[in-house]
PDB file with one MODEL, atoms N, CA, C and O in Angstrom:
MODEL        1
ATOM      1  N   UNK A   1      87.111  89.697  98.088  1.00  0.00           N
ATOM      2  CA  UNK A   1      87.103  89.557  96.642  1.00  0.00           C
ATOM      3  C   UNK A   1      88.166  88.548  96.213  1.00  0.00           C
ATOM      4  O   UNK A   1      88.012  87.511  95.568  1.00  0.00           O
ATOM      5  N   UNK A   2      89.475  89.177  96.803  1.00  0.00           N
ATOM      6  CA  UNK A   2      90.445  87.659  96.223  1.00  0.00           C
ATOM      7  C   UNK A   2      90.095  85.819  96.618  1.00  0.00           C
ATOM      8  O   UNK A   2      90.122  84.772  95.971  1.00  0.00           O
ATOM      9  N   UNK A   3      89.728  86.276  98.267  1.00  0.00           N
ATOM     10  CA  UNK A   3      88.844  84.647  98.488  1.00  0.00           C
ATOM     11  C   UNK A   3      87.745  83.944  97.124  1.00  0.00           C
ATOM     12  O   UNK A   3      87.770  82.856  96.550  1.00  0.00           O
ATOM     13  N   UNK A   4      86.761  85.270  96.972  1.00  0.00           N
ATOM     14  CA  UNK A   4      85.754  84.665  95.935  1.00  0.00           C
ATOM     15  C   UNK A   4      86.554  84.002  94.972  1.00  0.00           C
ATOM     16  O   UNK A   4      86.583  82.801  94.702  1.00  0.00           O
ATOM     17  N   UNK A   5      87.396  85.225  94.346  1.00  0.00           N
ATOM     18  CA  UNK A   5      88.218  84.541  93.101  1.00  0.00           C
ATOM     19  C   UNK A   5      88.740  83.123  93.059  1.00  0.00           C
ATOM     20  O   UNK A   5      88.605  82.341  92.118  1.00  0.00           O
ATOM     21  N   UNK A   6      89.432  82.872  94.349  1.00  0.00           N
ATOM     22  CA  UNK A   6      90.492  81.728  94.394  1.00  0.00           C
ATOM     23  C   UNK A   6      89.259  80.822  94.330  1.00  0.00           C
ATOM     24  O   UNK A   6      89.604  79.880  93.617  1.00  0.00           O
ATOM     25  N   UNK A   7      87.943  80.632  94.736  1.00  0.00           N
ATOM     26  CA  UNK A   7      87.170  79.973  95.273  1.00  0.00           C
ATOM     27  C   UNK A   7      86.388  79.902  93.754  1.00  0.00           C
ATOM     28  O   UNK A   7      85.595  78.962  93.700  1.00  0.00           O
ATOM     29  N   UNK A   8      86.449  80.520  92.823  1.00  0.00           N
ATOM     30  CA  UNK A   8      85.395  80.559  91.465  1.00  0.00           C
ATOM     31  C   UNK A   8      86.662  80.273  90.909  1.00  0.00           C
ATOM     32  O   UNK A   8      86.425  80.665  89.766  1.00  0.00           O
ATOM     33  N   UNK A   9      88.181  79.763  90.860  1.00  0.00           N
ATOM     34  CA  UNK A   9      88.615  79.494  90.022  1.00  0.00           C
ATOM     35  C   UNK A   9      89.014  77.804  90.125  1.00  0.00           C
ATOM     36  O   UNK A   9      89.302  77.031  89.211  1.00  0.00           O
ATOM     37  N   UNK A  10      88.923  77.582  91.457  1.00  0.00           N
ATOM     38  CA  UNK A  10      89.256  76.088  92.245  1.00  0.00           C
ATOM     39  C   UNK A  10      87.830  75.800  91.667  1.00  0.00           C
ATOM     40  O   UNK A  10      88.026  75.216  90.601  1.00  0.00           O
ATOM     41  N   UNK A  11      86.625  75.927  91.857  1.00  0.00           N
ATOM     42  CA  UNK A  11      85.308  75.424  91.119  1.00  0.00           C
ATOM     43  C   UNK A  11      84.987  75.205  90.007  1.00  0.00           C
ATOM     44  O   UNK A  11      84.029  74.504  89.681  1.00  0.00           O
ATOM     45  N   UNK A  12      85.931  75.913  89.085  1.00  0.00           N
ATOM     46  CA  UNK A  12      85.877  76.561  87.469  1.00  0.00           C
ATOM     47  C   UNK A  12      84.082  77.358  87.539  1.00  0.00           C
ATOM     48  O   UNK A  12      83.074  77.017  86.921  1.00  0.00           O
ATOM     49  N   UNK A  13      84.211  78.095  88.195  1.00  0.00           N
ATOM     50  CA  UNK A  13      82.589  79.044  88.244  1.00  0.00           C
ATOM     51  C   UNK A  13      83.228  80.256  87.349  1.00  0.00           C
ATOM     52  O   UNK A  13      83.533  81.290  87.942  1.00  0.00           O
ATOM     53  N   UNK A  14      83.538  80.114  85.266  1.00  0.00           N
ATOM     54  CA  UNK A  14      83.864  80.817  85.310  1.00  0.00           C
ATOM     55  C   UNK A  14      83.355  82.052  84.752  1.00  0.00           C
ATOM     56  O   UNK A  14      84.046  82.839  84.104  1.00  0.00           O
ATOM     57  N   UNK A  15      81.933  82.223  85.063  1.00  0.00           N
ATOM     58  CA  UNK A  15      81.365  83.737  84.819  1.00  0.00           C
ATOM     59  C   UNK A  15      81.984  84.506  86.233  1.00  0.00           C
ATOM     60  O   UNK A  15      82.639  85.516  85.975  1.00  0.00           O
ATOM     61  N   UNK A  16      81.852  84.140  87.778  1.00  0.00           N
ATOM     62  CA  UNK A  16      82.092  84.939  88.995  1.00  0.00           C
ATOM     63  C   UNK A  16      83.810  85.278  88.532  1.00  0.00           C
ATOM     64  O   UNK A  16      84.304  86.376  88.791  1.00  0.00           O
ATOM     65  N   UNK A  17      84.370  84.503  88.034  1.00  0.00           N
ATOM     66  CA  UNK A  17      85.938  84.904  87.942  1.00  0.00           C
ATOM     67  C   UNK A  17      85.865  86.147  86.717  1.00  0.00           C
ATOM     68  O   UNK A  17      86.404  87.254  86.692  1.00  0.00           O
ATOM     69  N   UNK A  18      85.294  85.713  86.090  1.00  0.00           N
ATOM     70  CA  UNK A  18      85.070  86.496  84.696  1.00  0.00           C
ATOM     71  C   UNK A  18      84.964  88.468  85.406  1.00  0.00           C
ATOM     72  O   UNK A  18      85.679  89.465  85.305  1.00  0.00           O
ATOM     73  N   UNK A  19      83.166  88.001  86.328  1.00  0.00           N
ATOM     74  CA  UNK A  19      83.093  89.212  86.438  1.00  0.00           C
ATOM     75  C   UNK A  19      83.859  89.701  87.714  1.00  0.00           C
ATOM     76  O   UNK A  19      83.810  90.921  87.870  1.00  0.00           O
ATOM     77  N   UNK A  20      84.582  88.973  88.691  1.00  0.00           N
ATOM     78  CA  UNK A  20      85.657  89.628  89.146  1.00  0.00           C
ATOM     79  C   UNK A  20      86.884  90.339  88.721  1.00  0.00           C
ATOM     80  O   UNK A  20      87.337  91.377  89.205  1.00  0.00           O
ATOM     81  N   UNK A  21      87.288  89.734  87.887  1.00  0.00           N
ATOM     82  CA  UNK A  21      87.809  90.244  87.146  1.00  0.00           C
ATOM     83  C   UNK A  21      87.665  91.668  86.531  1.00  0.00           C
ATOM     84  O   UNK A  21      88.540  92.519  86.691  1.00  0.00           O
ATOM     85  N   UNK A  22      86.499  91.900  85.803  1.00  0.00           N
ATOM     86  CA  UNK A  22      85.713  92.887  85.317  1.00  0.00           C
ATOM     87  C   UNK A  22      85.554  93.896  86.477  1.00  0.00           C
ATOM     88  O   UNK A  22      85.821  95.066  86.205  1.00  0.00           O
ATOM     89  N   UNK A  23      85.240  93.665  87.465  1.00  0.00           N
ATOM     90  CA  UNK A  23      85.126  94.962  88.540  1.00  0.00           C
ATOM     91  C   UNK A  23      86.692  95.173  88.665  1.00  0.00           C
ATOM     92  O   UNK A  23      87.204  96.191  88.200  1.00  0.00           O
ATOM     93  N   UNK A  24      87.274  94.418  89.155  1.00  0.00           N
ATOM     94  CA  UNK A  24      88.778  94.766  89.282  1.00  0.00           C
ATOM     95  C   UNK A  24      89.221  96.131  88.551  1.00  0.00           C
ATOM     96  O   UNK A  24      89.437  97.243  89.034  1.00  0.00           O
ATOM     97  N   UNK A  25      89.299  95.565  86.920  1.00  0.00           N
ATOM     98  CA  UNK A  25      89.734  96.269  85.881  1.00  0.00           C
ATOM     99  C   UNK A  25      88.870  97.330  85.506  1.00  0.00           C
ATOM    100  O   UNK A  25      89.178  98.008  84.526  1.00  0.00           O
ATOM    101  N   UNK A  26      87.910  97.555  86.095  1.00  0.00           N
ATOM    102  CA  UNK A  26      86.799  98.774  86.148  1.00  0.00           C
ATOM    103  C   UNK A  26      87.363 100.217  87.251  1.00  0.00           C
ATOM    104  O   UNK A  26      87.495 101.431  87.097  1.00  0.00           O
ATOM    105  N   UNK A  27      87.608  99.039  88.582  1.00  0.00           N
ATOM    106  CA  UNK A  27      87.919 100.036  89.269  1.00  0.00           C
ATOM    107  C   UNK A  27      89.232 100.672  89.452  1.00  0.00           C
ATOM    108  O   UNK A  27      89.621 101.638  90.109  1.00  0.00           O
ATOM    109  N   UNK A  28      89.893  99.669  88.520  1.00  0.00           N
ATOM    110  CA  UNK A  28      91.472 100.234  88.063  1.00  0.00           C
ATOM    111  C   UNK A  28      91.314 101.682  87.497  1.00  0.00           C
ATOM    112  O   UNK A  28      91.563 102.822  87.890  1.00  0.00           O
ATOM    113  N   UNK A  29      90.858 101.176  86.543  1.00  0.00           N
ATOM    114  CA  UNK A  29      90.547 102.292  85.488  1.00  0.00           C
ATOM    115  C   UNK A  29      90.078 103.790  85.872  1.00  0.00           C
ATOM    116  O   UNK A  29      90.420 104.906  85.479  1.00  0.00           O
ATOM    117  N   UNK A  30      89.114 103.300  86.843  1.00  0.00           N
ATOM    118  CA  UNK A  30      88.106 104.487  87.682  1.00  0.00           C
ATOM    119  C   UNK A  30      89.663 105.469  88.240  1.00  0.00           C
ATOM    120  O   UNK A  30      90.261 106.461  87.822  1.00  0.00           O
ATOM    121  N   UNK A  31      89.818 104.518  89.373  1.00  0.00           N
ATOM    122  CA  UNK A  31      90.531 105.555  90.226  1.00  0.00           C
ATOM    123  C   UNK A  31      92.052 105.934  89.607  1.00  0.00           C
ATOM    124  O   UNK A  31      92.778 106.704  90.236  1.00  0.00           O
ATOM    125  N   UNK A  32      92.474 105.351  88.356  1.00  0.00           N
ATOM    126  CA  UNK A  32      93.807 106.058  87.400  1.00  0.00           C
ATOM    127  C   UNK A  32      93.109 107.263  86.767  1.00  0.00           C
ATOM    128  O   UNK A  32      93.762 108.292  86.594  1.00  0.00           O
ATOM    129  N   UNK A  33      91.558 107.185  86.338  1.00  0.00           N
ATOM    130  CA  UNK A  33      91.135 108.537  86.225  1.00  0.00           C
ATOM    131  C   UNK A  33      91.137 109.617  86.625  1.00  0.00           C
ATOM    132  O   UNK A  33      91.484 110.686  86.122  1.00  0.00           O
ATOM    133  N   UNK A  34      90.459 109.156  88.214  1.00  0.00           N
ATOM    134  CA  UNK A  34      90.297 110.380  89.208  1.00  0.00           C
ATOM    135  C   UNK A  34      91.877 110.669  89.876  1.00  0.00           C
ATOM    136  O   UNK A  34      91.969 111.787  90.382  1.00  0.00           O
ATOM    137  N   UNK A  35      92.753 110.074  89.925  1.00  0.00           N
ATOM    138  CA  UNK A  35      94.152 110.330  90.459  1.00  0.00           C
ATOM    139  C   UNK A  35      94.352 111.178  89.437  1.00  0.00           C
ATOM    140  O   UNK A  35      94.478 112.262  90.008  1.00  0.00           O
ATOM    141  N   UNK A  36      94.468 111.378  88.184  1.00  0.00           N
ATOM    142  CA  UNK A  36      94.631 112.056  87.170  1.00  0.00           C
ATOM    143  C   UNK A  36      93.918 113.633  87.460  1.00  0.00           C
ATOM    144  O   UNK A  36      94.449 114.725  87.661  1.00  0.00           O
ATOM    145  N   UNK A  37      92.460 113.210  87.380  1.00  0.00           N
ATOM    146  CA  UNK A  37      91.958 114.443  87.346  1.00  0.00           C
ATOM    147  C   UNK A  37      92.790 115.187  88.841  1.00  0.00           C
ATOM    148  O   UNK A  37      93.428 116.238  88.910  1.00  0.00           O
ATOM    149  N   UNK A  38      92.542 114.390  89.688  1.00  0.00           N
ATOM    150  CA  UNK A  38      92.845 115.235  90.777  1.00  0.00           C
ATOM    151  C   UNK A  38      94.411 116.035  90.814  1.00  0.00           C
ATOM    152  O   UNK A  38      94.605 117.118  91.366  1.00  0.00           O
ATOM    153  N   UNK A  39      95.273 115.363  90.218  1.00  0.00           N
ATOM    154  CA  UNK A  39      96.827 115.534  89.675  1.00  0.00           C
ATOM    155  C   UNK A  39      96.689 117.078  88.913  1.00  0.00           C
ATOM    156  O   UNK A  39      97.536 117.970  88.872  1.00  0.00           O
ATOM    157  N   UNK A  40      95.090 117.050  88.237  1.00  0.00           N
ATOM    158  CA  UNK A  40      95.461 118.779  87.947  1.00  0.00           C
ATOM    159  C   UNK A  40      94.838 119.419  88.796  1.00  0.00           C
ATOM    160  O   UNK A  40      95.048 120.617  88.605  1.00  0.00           O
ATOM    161  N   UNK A  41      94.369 119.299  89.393  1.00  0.00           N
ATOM    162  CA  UNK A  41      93.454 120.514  90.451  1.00  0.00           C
ATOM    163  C   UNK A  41      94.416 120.664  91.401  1.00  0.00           C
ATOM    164  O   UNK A  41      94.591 121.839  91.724  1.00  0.00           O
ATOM    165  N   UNK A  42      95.228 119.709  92.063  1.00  0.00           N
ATOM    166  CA  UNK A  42      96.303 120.593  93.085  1.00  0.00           C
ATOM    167  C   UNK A  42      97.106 120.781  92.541  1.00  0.00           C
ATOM    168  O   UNK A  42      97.533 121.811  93.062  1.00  0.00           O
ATOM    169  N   UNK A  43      98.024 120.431  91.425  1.00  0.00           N
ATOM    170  CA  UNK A  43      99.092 121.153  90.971  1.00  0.00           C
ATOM    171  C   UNK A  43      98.881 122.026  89.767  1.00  0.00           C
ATOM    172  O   UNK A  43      98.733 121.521  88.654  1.00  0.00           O
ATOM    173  N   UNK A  44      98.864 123.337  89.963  1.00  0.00           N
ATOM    174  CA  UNK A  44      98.477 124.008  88.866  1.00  0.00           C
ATOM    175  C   UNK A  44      99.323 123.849  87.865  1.00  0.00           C
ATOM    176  O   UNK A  44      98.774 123.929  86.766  1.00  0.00           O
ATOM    177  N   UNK A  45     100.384 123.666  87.847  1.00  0.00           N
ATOM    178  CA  UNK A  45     101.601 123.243  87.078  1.00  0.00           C
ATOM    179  C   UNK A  45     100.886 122.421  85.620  1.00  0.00           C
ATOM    180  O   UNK A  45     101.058 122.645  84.422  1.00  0.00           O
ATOM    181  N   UNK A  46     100.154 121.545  86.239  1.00  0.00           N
ATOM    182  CA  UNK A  46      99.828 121.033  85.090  1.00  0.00           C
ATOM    183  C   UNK A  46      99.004 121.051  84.676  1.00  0.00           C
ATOM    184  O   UNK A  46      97.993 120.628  85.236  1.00  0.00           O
ATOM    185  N   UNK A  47      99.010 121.627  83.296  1.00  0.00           N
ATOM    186  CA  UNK A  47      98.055 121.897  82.427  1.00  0.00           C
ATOM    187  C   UNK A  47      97.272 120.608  80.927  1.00  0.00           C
ATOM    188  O   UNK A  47      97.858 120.136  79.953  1.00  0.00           O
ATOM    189  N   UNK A  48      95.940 120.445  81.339  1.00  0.00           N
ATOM    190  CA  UNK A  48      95.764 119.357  80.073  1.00  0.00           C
ATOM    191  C   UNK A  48      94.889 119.980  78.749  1.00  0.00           C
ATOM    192  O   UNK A  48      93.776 120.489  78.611  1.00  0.00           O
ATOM    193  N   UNK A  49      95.846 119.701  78.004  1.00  0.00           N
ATOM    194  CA  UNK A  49      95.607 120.904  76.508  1.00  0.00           C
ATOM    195  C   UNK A  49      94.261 120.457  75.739  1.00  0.00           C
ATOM    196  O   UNK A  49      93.887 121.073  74.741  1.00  0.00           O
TER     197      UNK A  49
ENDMDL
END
């Protein structure tokens, strides 16, 4: 993925940078979710109101 990038930004191809980008920040998002969710299921400690 970082090759594509460097390679769609040296070309100016810039929808592939665009939507690299876009998955990136998708799957950021995804797995700060699920680290979260999972953050309450093993620690009972924390509770989300």
């Amino acid at each position: 993925l970082g090759l594509l990038m460097v390679e769609g930004i040296t070309q100016a191809d810039y929808p592939l940078v665009q939507g690299a980008f876009l998955l990136i920040a998708v799957l950021t998002v995804l797995g700060t979710f699920a680290a979260d969710l999972l953050y309450g299921l093993l620690d009972p400690r924390i509770v989300y109101r």
